[in-house]
MIPAGU-29666 format. One record per residue (C-alpha): chain; x negated, y negated, z negated. Coordinates in pm, 1 decimal. Layout:
REM MIPAGU-29666
{A; {X; Y; Z}},
...
***
This chain:
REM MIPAGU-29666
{A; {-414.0; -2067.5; -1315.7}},
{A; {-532.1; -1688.3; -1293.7}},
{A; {-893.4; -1662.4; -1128.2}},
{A; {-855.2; -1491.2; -761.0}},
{A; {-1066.6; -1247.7; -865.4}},
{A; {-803.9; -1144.9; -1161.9}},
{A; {-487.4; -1139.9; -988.4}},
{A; {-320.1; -985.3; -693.3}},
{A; {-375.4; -1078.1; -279.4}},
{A; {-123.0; -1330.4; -155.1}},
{A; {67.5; -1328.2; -493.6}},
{A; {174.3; -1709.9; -440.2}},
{A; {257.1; -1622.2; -85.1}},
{A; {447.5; -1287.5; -230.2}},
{A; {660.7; -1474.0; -480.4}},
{A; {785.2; -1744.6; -272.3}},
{A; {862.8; -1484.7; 16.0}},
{A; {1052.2; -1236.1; -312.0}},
{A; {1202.9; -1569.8; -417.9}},
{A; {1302.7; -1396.0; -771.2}},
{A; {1625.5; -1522.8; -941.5}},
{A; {1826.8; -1499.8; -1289.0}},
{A; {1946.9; -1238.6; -1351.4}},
{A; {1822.7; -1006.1; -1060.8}},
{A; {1711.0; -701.8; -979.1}},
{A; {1385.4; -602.5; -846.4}},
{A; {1180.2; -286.5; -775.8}},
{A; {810.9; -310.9; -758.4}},
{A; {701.2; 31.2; -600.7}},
{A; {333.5; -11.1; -643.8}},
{A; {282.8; -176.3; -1007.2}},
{A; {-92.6; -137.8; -1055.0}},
{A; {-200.2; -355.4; -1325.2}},
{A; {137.6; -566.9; -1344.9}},
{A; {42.7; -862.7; -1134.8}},
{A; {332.8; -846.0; -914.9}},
{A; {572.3; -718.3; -1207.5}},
{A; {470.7; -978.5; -1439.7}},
{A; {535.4; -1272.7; -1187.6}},
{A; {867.6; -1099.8; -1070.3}},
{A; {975.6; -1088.8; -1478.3}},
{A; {860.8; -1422.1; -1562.3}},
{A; {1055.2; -1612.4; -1239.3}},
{A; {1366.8; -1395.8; -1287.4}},
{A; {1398.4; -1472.6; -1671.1}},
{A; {1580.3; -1431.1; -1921.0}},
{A; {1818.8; -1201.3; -1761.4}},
{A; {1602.3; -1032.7; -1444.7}},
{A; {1524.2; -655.6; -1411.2}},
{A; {1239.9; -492.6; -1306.3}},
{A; {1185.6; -120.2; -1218.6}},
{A; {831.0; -19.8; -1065.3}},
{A; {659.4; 289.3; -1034.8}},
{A; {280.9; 416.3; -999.9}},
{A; {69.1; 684.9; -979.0}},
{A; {-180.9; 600.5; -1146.6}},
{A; {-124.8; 684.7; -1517.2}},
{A; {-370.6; 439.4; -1585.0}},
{A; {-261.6; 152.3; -1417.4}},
{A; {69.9; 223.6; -1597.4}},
{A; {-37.0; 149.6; -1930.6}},
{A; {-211.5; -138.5; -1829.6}},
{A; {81.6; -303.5; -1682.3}},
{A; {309.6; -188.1; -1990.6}},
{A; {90.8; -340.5; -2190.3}},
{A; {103.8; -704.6; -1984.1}},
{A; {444.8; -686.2; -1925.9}},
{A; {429.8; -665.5; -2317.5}},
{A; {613.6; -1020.6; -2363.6}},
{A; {903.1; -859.5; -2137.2}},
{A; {1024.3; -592.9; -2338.4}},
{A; {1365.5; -464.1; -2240.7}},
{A; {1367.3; -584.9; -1933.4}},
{A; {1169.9; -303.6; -1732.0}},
{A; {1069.2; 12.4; -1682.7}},
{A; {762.1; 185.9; -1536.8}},
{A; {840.7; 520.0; -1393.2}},
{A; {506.2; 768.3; -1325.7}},
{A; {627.7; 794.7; -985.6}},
{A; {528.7; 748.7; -606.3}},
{A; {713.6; 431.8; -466.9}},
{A; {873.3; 734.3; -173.7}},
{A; {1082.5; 891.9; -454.1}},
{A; {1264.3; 546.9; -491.0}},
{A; {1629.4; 692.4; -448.6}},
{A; {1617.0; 936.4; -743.3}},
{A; {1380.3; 700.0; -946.4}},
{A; {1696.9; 451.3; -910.9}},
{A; {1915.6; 649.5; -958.4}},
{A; {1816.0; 791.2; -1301.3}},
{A; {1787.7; 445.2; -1433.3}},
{A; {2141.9; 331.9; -1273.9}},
{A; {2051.9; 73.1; -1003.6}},
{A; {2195.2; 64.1; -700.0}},
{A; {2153.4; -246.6; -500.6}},
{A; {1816.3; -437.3; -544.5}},
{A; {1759.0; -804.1; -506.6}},
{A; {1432.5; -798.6; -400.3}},
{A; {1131.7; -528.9; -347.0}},
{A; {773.4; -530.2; -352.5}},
{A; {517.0; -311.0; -203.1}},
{A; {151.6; -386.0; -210.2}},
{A; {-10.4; -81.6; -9.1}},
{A; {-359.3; -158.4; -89.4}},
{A; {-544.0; -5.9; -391.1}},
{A; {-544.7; -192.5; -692.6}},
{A; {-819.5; -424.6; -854.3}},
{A; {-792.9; -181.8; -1139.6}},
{A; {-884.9; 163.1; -926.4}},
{A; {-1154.4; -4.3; -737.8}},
{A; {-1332.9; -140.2; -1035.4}},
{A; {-1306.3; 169.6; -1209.2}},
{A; {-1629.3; 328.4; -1015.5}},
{A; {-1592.5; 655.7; -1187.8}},
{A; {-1207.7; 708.3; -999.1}},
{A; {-1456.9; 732.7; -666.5}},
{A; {-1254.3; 511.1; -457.2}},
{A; {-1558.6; 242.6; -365.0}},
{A; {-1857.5; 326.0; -159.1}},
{A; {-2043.6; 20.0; -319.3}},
{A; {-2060.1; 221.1; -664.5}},
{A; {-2201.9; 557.8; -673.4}},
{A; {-1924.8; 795.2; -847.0}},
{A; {-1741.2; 1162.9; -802.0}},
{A; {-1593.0; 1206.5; -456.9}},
{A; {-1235.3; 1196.8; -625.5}},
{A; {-1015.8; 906.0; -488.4}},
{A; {-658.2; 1020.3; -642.2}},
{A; {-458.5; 794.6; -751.8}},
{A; {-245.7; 1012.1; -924.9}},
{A; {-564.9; 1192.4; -1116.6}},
{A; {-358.0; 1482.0; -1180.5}},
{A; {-255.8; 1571.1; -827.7}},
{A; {-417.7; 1859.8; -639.3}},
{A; {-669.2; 1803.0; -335.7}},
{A; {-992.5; 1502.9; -376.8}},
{A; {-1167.9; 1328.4; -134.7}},
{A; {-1469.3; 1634.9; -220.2}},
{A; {-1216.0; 1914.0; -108.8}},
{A; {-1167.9; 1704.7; 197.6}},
{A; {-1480.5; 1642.6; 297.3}},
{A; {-1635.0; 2010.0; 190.6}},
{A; {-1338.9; 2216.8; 313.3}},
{A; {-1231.0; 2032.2; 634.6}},
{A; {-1379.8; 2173.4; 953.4}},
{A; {-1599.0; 1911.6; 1166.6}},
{A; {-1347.1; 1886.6; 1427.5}},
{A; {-1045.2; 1804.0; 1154.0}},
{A; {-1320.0; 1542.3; 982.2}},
{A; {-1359.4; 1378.0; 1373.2}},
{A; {-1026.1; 1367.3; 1409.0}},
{A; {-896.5; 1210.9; 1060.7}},
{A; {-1213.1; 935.0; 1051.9}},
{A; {-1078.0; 845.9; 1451.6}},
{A; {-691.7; 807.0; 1308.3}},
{A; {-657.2; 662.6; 983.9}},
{A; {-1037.2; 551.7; 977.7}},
{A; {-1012.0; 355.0; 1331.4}},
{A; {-1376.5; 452.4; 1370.7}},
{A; {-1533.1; 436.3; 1636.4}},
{A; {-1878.0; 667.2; 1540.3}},
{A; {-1636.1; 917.8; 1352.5}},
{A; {-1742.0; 1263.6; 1628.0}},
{A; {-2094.4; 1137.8; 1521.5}},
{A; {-1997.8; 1113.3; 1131.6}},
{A; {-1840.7; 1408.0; 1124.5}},
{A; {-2159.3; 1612.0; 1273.2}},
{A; {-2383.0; 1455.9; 1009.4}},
{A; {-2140.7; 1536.0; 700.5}},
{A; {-2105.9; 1891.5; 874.3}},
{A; {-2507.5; 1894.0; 881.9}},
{A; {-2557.3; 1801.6; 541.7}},
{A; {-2285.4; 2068.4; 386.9}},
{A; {-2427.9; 2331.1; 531.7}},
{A; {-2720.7; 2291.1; 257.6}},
{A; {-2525.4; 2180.4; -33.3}},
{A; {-2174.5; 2039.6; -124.6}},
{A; {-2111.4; 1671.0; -60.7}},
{A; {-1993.5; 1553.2; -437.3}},
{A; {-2097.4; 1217.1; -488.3}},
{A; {-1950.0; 890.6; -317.9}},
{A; {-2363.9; 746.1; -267.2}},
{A; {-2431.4; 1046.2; -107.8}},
{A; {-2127.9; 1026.8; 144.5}},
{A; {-2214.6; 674.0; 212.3}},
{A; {-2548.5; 737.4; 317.2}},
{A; {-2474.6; 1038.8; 539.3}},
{A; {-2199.8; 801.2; 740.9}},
{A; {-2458.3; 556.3; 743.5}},
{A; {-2694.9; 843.7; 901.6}},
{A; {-2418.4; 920.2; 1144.2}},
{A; {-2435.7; 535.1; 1268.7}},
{A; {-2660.7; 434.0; 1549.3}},
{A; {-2912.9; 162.8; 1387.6}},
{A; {-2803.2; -146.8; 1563.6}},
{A; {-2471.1; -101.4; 1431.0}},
{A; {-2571.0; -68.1; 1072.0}},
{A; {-2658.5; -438.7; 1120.3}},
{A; {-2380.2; -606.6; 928.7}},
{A; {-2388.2; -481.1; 596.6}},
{A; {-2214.6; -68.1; 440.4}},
{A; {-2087.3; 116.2; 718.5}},
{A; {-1846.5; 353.2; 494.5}},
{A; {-1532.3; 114.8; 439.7}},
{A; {-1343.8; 293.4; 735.2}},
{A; {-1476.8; 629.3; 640.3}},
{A; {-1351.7; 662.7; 284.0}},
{A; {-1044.9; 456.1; 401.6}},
{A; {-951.0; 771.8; 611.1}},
{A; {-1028.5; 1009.4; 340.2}},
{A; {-819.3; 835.3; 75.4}},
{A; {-546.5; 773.1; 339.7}},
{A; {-524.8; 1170.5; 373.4}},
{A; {-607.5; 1316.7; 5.9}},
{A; {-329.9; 1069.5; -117.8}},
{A; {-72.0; 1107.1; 200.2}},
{A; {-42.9; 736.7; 189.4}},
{A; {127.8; 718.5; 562.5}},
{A; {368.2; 986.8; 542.3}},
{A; {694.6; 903.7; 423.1}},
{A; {585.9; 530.4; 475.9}},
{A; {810.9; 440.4; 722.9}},
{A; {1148.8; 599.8; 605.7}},
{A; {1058.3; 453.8; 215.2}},
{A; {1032.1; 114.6; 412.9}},
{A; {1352.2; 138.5; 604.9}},
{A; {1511.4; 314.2; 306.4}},
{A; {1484.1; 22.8; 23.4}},
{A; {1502.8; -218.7; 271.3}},
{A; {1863.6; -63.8; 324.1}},
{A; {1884.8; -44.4; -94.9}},
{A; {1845.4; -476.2; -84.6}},
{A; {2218.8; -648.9; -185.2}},
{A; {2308.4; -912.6; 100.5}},
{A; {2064.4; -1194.4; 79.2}},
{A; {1770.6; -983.9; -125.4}},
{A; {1428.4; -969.1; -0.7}},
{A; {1163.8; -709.1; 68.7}},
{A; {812.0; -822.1; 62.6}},
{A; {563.1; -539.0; 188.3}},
{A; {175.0; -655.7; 188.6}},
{A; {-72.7; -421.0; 397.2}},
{A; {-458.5; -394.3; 412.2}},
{A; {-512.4; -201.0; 738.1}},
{A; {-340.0; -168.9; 1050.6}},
{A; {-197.5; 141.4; 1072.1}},
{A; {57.6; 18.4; 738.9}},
{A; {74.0; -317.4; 915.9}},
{A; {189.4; -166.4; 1251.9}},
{A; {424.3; 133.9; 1025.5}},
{A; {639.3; -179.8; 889.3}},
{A; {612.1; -413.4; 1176.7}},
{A; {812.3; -146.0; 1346.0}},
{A; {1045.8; -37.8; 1054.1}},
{A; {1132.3; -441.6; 1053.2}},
{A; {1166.2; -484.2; 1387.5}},
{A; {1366.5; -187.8; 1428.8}},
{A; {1626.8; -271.5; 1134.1}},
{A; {1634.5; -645.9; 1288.2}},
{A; {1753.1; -519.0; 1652.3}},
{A; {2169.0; -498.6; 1688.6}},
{A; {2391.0; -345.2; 1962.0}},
{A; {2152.7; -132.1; 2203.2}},
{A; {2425.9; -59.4; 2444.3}},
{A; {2402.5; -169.4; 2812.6}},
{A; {2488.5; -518.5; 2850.1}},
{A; {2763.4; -396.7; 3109.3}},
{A; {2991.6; -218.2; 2880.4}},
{A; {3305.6; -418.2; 2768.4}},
{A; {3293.3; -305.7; 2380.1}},
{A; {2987.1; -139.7; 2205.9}},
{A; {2953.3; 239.8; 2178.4}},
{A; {2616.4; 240.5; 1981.8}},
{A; {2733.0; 157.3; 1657.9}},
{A; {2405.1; 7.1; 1564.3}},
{A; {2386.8; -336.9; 1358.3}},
{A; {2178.1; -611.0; 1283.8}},
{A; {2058.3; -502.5; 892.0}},
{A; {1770.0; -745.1; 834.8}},
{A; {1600.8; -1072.8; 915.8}},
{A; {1257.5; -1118.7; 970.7}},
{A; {1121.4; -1445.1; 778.9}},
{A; {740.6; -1370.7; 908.2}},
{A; {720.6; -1377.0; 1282.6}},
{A; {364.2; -1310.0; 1219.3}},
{A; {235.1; -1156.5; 901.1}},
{A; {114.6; -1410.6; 606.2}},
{A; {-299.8; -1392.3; 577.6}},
{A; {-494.5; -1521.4; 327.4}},
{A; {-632.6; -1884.2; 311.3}},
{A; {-963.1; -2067.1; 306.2}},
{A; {-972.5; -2084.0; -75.0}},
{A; {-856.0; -1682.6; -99.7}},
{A; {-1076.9; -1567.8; 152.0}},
{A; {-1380.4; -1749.1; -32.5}},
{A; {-1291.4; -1675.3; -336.6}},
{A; {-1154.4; -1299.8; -334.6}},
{A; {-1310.5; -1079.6; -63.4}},
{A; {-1041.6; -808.7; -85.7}},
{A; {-772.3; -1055.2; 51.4}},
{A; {-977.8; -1041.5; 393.2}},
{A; {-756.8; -800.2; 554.3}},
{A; {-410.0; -844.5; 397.9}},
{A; {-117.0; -883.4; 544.8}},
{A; {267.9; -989.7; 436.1}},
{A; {544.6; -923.0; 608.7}},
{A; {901.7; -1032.0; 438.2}},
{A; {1249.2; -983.9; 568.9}},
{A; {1608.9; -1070.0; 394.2}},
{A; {1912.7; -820.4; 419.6}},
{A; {2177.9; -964.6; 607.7}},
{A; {2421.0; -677.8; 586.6}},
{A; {2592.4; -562.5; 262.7}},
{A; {2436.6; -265.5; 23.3}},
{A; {2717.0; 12.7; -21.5}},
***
């Protein structure tokens, strides 16, 4: 068995929701070091498929190279899992069997201190996860103006303190650029009244914001969701795992939404609407880690699965 610690949140709990099959075809938007992909390859074998993407270039090579034993049977585009259609299409798929999107960042990107996505591990204020895009977590935190830093830390940060944050980071700029990932850590903590610096870092929900907005992880979420969910062949699964609410609530609503038929008034003889039933939802509540996860792999803490089947037809 692979060590918690070595392999990806919920992955039993992922594959039995995927269910892979013989000969099937599966898309893994968010490959990271080939946990998911090598699972999906290995329970779908001989014939199964795989196409996944990433942005990490990284990551990429890492999974190419564990997904080794597999040859043939996949591809790994250098792609963001929102260009699925035209990723797809160039390599001749049309309906999928199954999908898999694990939003968090990978194992491989948080252990890799230097990629400045961990405020445990002092490291440039970077946090792309494609490295060669444009704007880093520095430019965001330099060139933003206090009220834009408030605002961002309140919405995709959930935190509470973030007026109070954004002051100090404001303060400290004003003397020299922010550039290190210790440095921002200790100005949030700064920006924290003391008897809420009680239970251990205060920065998770800080750089959680930032590398929500330098990597435009929310936008485009919801219409990639509803989008391959619409891509699955009658019967084929989606299995999207969250680490924060905002995703969680983003494809709670995408499900629930693609679940819900006929809208019309209950008083009209014949429907006008148009709208069907497209999906299932197999979680009524989202999977969460267990007692032997939780003690054994931290990161699992705030996960959450949601899986639904297509009922309709792909066309």
């Amino acid at each position: 068995m692979i060590p918690f610690s070595h392999r990806p949140v919920l992955l039993e709990e992922c594959m039995e929701g995927l269910a892979p099959e013989r000969g099937g075809v599966y898309f893994d938007g968010t490959a990271g070091g080939g946990g998911h992909s090598y699972e999906i390859l290995r329970r779908s074998a001989p014939q199964g498929r795989l196409i996944a993407t990433d942005l990490d270039e990284n990551a990429i090579a890492a999974a190419e190279n564990r997904l080794a034993p597999f040859a043939g049977r996949f591809r790994i585009r250098h792609a963001n899992f929102k260009q699925f259609e035209s990723v797809l299409n160039e390599e001749g798929v049309n309906g999928l069997d199954g999908v898999m999107l694990d939003l968090g960042v990978s194992s491989f990107q948080l252990d890799e201190a230097s990629r400045g996505f961990s405020y445990l591990k002092d490291a440039p204020l970077d946090m792309r996860m494609d490295a060669g895009s444009g704007m880093t977590a520095e430019d965001v935190v330099n060139g933003y103006s206090e009220e834009r830093l408030g605002k961002l830390l309140w919405e995709y940060g959930e935190e509470r303190f973030a007026k109070r944050i954004a002051r100090a980071i404001a303060e400290r700029r004003k003397t020299k650029r922010i550039t290190r990932t210790g440095e921002l850590a200790q100005i949030v903590e700064s920006g924290i009244p003391a008897k809420f610096r009680q239970n251990g870092p205060c920065a998770r929900k800080t750089f959680q914001a930032i590398r929500i907005e330098v990597n435009g992880e929310l936008e485009g979420l919801a219409e990639a969701v509803k989008g391959l969910a619409l891509r699955l062949n009658k019967g084929g699964r989606i299995c999207v795992l969250t680490f924060h609410s905002l995703e969680d609530r983003i494809v709670k609503n995408v499900f629930r939404e693609l679940a819900e038929g006929c809208t019309c008034d209950k008083s009209l003889p014949v429907c006008v609407c148009g709208k069907k039933q497209e999906i299932n939802i197999l979680t009524k509540k989202p999977v969460t880690a267990g007692e032997e996860e939780l003690r054994e792999n931290p990161r699992s803490k705030s996960a959450k699965l949601r899986i639904a089947e297509r009922i309709g037809e792909y066309s």
